[in-house]
N, CA, C and O atoms as a GROMACS GRO file, in nm:
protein
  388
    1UNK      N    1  15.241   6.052  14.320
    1UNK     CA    2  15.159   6.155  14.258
    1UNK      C    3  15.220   6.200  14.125
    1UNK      O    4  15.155   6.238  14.027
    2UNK      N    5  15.368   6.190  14.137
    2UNK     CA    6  15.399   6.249  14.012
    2UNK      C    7  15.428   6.193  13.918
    2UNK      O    8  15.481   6.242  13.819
    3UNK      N    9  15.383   6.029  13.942
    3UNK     CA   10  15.428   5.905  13.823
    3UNK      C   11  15.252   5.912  13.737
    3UNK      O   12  15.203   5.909  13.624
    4UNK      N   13  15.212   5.920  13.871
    4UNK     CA   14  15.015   5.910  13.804
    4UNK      C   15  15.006   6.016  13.733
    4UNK      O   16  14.946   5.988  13.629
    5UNK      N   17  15.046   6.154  13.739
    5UNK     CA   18  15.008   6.265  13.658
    5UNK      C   19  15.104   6.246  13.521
    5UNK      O   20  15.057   6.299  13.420
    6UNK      N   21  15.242   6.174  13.505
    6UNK     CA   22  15.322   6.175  13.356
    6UNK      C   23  15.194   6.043  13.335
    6UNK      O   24  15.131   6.033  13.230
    7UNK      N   25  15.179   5.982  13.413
    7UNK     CA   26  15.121   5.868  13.312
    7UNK      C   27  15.003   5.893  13.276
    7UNK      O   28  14.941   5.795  13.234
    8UNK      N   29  14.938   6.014  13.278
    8UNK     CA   30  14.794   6.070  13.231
    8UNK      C   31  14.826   6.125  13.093
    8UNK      O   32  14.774   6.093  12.985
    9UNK      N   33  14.946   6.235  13.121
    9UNK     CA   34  15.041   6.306  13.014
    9UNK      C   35  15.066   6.223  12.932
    9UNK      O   36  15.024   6.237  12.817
   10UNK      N   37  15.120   6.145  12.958
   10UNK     CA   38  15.140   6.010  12.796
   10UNK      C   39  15.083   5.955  12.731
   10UNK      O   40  15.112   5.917  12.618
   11UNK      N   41  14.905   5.926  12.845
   11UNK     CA   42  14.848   5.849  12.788
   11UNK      C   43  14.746   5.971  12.717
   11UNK      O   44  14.662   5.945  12.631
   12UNK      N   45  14.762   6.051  12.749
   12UNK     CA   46  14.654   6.167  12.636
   12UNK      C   47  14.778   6.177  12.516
   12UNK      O   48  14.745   6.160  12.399
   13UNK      N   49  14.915   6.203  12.548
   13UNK     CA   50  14.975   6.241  12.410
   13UNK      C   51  14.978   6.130  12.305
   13UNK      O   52  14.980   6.150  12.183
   14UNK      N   53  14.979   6.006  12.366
   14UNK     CA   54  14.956   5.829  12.262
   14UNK      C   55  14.865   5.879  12.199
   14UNK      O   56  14.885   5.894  12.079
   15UNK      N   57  14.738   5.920  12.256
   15UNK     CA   58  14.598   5.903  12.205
   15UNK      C   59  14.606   6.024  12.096
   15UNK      O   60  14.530   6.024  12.000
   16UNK      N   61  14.660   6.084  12.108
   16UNK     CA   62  14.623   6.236  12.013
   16UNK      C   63  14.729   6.202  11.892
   16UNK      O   64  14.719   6.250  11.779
   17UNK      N   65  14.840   6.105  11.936
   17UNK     CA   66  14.937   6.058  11.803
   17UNK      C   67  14.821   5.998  11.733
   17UNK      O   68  14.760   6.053  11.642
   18UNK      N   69  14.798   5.886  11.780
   18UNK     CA   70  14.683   5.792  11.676
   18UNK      C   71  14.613   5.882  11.647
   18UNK      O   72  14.641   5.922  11.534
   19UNK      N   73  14.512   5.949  11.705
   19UNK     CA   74  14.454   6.017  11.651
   19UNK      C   75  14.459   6.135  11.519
   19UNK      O   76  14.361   6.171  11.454
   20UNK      N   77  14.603   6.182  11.502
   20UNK     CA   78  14.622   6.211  11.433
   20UNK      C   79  14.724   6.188  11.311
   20UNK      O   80  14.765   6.257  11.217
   21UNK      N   81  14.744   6.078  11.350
   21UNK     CA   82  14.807   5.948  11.241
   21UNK      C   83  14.733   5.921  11.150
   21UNK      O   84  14.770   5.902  11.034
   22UNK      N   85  14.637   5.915  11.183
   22UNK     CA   86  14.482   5.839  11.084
   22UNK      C   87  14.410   5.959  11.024
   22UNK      O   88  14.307   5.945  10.959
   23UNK      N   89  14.462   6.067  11.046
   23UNK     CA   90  14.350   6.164  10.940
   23UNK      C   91  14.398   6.220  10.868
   23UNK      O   92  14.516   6.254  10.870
   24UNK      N   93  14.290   6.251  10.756
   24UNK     CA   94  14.295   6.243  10.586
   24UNK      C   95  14.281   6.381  10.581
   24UNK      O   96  14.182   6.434  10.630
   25UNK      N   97  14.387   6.457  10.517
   25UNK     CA   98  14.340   6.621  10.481
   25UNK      C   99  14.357   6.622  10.321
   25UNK      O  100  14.431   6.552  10.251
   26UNK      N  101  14.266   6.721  10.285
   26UNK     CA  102  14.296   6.779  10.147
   26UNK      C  103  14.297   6.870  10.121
   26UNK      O  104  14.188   6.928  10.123
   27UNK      N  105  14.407   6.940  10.084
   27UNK     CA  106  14.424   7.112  10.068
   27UNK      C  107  14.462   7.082   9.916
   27UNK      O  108  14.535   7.015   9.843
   28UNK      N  109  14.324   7.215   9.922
   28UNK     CA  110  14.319   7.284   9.766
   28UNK      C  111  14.374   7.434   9.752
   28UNK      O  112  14.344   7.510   9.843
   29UNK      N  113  14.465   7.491   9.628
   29UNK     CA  114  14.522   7.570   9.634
   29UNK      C  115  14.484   7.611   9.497
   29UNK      O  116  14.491   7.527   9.407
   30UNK      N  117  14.441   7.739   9.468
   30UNK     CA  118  14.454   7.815   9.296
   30UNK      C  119  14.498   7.914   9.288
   30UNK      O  120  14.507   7.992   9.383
   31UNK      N  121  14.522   7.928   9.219
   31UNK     CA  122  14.659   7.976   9.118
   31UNK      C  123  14.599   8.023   9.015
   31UNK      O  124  14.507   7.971   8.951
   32UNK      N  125  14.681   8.183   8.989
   32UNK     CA  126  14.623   8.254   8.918
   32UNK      C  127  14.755   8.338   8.803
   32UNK      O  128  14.791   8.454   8.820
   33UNK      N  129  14.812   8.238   8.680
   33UNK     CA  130  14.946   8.237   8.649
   33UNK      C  131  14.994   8.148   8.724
   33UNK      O  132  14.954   8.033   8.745
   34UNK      N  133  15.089   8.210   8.768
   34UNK     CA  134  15.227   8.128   8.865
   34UNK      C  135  15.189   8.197   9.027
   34UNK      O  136  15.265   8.197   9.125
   35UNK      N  137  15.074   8.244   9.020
   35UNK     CA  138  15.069   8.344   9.163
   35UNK      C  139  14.958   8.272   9.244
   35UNK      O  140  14.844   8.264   9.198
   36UNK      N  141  14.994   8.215   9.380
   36UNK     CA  142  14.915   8.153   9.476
   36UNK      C  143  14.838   8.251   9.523
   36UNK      O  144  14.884   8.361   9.556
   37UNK      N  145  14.709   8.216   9.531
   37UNK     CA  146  14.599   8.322   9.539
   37UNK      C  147  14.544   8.228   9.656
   37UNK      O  148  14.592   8.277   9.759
   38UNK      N  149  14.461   8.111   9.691
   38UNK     CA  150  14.404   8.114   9.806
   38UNK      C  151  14.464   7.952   9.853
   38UNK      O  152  14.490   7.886   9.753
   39UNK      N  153  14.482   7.897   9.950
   39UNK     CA  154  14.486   7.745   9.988
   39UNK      C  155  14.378   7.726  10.088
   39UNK      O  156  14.355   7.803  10.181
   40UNK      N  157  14.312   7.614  10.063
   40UNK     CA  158  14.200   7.597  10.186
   40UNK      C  159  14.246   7.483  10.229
   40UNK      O  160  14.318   7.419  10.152
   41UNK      N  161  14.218   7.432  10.357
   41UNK     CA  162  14.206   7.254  10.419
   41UNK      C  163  14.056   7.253  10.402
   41UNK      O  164  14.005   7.212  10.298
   42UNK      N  165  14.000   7.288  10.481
   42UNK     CA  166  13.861   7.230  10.582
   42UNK      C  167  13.770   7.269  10.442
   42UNK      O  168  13.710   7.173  10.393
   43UNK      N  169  13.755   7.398  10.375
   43UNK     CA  170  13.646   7.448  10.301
   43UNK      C  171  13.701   7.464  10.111
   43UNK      O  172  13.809   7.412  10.084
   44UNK      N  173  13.659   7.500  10.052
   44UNK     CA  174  13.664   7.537   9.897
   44UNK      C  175  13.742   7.622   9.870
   44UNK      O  176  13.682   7.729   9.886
   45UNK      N  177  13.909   7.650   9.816
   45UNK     CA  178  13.941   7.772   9.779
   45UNK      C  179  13.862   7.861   9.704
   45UNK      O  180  13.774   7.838   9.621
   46UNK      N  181  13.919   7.992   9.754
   46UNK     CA  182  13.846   8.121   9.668
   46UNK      C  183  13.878   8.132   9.560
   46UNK      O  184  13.999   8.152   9.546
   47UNK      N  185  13.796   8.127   9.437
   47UNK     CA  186  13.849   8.161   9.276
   47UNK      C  187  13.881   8.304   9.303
   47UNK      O  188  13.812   8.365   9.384
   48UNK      N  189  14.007   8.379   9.224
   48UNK     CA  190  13.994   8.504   9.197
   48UNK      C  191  13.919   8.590   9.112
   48UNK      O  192  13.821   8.531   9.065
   49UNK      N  193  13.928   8.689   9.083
   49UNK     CA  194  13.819   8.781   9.012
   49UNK      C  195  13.858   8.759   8.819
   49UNK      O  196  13.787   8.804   8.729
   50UNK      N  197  13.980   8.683   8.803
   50UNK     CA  198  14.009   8.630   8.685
   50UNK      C  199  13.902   8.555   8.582
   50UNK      O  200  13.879   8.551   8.461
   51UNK      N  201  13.849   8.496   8.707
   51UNK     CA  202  13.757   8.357   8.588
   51UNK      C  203  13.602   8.484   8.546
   51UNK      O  204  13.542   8.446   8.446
   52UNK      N  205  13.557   8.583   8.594
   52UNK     CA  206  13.471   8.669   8.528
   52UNK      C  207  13.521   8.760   8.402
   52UNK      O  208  13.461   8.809   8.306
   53UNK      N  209  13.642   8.762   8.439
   53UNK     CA  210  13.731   8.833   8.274
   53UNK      C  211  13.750   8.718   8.236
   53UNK      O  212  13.867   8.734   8.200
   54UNK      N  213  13.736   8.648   8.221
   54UNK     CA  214  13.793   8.504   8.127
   54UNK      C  215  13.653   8.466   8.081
   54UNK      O  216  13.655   8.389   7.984
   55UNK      N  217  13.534   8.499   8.124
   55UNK     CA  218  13.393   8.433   8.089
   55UNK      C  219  13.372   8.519   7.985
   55UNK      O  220  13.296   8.486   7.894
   56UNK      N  221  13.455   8.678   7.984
   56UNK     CA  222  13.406   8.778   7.880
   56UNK      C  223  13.481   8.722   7.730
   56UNK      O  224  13.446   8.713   7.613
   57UNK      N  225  13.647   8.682   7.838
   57UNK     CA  226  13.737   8.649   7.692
   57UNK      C  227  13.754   8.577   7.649
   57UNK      O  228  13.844   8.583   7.564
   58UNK      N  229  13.671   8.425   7.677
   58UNK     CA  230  13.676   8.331   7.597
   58UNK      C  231  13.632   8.297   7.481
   58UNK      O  232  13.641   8.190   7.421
   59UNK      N  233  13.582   8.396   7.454
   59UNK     CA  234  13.507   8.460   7.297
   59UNK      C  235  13.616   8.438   7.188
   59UNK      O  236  13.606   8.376   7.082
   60UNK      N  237  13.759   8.524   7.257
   60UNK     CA  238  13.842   8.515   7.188
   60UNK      C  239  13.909   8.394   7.179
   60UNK      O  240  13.895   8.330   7.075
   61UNK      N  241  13.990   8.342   7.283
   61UNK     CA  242  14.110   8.215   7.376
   61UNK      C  243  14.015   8.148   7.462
   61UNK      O  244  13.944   8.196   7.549
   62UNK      N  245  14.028   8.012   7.417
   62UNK     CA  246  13.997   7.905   7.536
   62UNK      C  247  14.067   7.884   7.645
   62UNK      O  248  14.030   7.816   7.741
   63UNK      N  249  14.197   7.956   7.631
   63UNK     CA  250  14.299   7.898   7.713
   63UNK      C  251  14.271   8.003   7.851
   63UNK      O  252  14.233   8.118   7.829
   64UNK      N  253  14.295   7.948   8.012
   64UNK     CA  254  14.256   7.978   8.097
   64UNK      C  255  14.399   7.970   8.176
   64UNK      O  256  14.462   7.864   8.176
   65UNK      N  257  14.453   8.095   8.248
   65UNK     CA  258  14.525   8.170   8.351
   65UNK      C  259  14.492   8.102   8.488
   65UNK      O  260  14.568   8.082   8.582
   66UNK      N  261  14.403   8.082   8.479
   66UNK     CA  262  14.391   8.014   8.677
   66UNK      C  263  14.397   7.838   8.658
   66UNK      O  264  14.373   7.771   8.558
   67UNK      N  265  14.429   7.805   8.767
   67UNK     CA  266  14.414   7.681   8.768
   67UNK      C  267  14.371   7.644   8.927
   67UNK      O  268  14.321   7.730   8.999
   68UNK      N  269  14.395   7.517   8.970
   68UNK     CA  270  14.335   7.476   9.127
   68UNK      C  271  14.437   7.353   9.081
   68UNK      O  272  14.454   7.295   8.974
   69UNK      N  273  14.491   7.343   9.199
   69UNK     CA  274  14.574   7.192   9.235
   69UNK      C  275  14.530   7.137   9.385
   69UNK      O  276  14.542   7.201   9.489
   70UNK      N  277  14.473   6.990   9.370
   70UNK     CA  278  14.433   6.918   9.527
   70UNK      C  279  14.573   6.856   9.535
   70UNK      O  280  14.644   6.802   9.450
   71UNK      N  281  14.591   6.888   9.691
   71UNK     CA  282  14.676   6.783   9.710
   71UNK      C  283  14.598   6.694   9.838
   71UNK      O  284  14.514   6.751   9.907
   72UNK      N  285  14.633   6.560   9.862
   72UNK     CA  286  14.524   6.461   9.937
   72UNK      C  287  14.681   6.435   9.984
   72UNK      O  288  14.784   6.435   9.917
   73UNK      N  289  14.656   6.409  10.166
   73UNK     CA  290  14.738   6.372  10.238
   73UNK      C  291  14.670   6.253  10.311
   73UNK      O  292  14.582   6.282  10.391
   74UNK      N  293  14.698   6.137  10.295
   74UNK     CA  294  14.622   6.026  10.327
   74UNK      C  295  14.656   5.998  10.462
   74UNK      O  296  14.771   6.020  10.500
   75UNK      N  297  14.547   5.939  10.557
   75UNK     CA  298  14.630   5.924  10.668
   75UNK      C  299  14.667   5.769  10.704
   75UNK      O  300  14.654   5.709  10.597
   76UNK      N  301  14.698   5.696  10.783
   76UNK     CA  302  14.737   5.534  10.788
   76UNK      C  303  14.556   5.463  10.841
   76UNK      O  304  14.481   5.495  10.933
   77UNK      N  305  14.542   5.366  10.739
   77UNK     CA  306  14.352   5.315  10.708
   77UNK      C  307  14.414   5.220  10.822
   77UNK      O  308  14.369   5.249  10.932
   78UNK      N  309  14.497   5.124  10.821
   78UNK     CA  310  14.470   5.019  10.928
   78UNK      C  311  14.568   5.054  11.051
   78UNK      O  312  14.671   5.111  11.016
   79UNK      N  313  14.557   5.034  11.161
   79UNK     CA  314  14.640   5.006  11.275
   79UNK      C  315  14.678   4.904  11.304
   79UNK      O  316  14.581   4.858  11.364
   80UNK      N  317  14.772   4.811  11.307
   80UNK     CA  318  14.834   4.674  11.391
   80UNK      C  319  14.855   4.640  11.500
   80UNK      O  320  14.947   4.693  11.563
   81UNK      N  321  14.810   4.586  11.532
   81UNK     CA  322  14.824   4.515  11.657
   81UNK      C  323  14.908   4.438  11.648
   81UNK      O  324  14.912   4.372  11.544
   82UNK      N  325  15.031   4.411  11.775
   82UNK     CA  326  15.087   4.289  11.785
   82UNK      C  327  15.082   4.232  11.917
   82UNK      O  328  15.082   4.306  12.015
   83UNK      N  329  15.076   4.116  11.928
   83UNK     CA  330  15.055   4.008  12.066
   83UNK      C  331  15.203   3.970  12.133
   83UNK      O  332  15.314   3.953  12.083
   84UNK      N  333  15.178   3.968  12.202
   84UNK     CA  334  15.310   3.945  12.298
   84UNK      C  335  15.393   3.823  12.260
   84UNK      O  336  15.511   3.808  12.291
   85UNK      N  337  15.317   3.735  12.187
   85UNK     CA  338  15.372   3.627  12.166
   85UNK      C  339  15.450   3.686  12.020
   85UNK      O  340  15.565   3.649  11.999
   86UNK      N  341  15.408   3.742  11.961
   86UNK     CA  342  15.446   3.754  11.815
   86UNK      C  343  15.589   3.840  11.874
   86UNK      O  344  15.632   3.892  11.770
   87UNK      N  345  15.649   3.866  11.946
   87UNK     CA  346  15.797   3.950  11.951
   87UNK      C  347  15.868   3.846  11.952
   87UNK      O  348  15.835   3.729  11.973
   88UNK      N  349  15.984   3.898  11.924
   88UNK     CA  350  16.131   3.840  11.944
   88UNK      C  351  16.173   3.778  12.085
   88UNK      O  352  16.144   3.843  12.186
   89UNK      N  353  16.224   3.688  12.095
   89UNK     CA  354  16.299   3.660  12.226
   89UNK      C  355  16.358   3.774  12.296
   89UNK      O  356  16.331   3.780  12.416
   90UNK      N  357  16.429   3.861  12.247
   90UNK     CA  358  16.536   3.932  12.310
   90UNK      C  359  16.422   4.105  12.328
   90UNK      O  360  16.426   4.199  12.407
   91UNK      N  361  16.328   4.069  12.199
   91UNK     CA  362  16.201   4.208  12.286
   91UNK      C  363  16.126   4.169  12.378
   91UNK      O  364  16.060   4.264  12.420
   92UNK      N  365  16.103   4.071  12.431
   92UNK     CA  366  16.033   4.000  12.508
   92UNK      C  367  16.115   4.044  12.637
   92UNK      O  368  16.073   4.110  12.732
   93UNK      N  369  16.252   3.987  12.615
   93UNK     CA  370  16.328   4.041  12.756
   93UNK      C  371  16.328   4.150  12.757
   93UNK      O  372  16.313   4.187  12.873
   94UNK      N  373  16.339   4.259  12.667
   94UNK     CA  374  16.350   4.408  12.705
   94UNK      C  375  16.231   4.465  12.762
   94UNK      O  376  16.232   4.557  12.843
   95UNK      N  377  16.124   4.403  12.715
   95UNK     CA  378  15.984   4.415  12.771
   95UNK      C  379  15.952   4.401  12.946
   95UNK      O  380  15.896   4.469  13.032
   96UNK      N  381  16.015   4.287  12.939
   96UNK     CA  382  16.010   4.258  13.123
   96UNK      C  383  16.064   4.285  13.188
   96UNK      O  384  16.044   4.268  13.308
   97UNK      N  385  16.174   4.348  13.130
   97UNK     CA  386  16.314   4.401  13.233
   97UNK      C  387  16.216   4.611  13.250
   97UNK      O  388  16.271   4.700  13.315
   0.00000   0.00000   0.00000
């Protein structure tokens, strides 16, 4: 009973590794100066209340105080498979032992 229940436990924690081996996040973060104002994953960071004073003062300066940086965390596109035949002699024995 208690070999069947770790081997349920392992085989959900394998599955949730791959599973989360392979996914792609992108967190966006802006910046307002040097000052982190919002980071999102899933949705759009929040602009701050900067870029409506900047729509008044660009009359004067083009130059713009906020910025947004993506960062993209890629996750692994292919998985490998290997065949039993493709190991080493000596993984082969560690395999069967």
């Amino acid at each position: 009973m208690k070999i069947l229940l770790s081997h349920k436990i392992f085989s959900v924690a394998l599955s949730f590794l791959v599973l989360f081996s392979t996914l792609s996040l992108t967190v966006e973060k802006h910046f307002c100066g040097d000052i982190l104002i919002d980071v999102a994953i899933f949705t759009e960071s929040e602009k701050c209340a900067m870029e409506a004073f900047e729509m008044e003062k660009e009359k004067i300066t083009k130059m713009s105080c906020c910025k947004d940086e993506i960062d993209i965390l890629d996750g692994i596109d292919q998985i490998t498979t290997t065949s039993f035949e493709d190991l080493d002699k000596i993984q082969k024995q560690v395999l069967v032992a």
